[in-house]
N, C-alpha and C positions, 0 to 999 in steps of 0.2 A: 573859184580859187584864184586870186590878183598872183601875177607871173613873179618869180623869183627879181630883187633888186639887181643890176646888173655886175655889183660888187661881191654879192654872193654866188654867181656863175665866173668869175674874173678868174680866179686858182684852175678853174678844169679847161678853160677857155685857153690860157697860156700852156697849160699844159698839152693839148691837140699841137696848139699852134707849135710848140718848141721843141714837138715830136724828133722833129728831123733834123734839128738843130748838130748833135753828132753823126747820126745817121746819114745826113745827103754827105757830110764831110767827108766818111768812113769810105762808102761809095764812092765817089769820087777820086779817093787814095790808090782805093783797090783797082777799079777800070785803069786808071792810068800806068798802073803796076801791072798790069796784063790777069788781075785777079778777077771777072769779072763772071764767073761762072758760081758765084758762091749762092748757095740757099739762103730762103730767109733763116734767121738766128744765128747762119754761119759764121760771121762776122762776130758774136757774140762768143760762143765757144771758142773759136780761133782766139780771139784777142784776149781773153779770160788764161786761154793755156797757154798762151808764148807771153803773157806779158805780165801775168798775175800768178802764176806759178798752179792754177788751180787744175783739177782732174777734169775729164771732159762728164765724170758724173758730176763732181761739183758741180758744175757751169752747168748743165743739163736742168739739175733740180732747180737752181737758179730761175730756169727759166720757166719752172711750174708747168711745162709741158707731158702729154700724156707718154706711154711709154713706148707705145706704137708709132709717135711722132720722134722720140729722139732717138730710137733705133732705126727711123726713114733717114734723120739727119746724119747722123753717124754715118749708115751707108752712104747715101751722099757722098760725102766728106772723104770716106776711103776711098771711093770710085773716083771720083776728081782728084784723088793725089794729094790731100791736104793732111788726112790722115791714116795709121796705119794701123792694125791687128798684130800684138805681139804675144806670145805667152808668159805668162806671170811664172817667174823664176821661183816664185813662192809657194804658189797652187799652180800645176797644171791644167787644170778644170776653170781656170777663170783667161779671160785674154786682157790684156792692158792695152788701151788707147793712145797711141801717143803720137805727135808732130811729127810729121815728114818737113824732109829742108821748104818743100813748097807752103806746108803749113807754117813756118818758121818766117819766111818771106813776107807770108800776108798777115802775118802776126806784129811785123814791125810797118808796113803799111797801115795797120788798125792804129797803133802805137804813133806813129806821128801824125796820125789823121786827129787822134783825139787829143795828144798833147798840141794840134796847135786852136781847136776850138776851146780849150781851157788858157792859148794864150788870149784869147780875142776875148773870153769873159773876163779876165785876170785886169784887160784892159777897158774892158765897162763895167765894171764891178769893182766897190772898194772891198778890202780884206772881210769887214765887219758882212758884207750883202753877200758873198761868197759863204763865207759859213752859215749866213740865214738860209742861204739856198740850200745848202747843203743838210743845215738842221731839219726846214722843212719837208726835202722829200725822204731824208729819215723814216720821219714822222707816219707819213705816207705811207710808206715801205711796210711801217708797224703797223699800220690801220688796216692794210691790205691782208696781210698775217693774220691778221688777230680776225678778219671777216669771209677769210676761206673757208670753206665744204671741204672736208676730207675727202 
C-alpha cells in the first residue's frame, strides 16, 4: 500500500505541531504568576470558570475525561487552593465547586495568556483565515463527537 501524499497528513501534522501553540503560552503566564503547581487540564477548568463563566462540570465533560480522573482533578485543585467545596443552598446533598481568590488569580493569568496568542494570530492571519480556522476545527470538534464510544 504506496504511503499517504504528504498533503493529506498536512491538517494532523499542523495540528501535533500547534499543540502548544496556547499551552506553552498559558504556562509560561502561570509560572511567572507564581501559579506553577497546576495539573494537567488545570489550566483548562480554571480558565473555563473565571473567564467563561462555565461549571467546573461543564468544563470537566468538556474535557471527555473519565470520572475518576476529574474527581483526582478537582481534589487537586481544592488541595492547592484553587478551588473550593461549598454546599448548594438548594440541595444540601450536592456540594458546588467554585473559585478561590487564588483560582480567580490564575484565571486572569490563563485570560491574558491566551488573549495575547489570539493577538499574534490576529496579526498573521487575515479576518477571512481566522474564521477558516476557526470554521475548521469546528468541524473537527463535530467529527470527534459524532465518532465517540459511549
Amino acid at each position: 500500500m504506496p504511503s499517504p501524499a504528504p498533503e493529506d497528513d498536512e491538517i494532523l501534522v499542523l495540528l501535533v505541531r500547534a499543540r502548544g501553540g496556547y499551552g506553552n503560552t498559558v504556562a509560561e503566564h502561570l509560572w511567572v504568576a507564581g501559579f506553577d503547581d497546576l495539573p494537567r487540564n488545570g489550566p483548562f477548568l480554571l480558565g473555563g470558570m473565571a473567564n467563561h463563566g462555565g461549571s467546573a462540570v461543564e468544563m470537566i465533560r468538556s474535557l471527555g475525561v473519565t470520572r475518576q480522573a476529574a474527581s483526582q482533578l478537582i481534589d487537586t485543585l481544592v488541595l492547592r487552593g484553587y478551588l473550593r467545596r461549598e454546599s448548594n443552598p438548594d440541595d444540601r446533598r450536592r456540594l458546588n465547586i467554585v473559585l478561590t481568590e487564588r483560582g480567580r488569580a490564575a484565571g486572569a493569568a490563563i485570560r491574558a495568556a491566551t488573549a495575547e496568542v489570539n493577538a499574534r494570530l490576529a496579526q498573521m492571519l487575515s479576518p477571512a483565515e481566522l474564521d477558516g480556522l476557526r470554521a475548521g476545527l469546528a468541524a473537527l470538534g463535530e467529527i470527534k463527537e459524532e465518532t465517540e464510544r459511549d
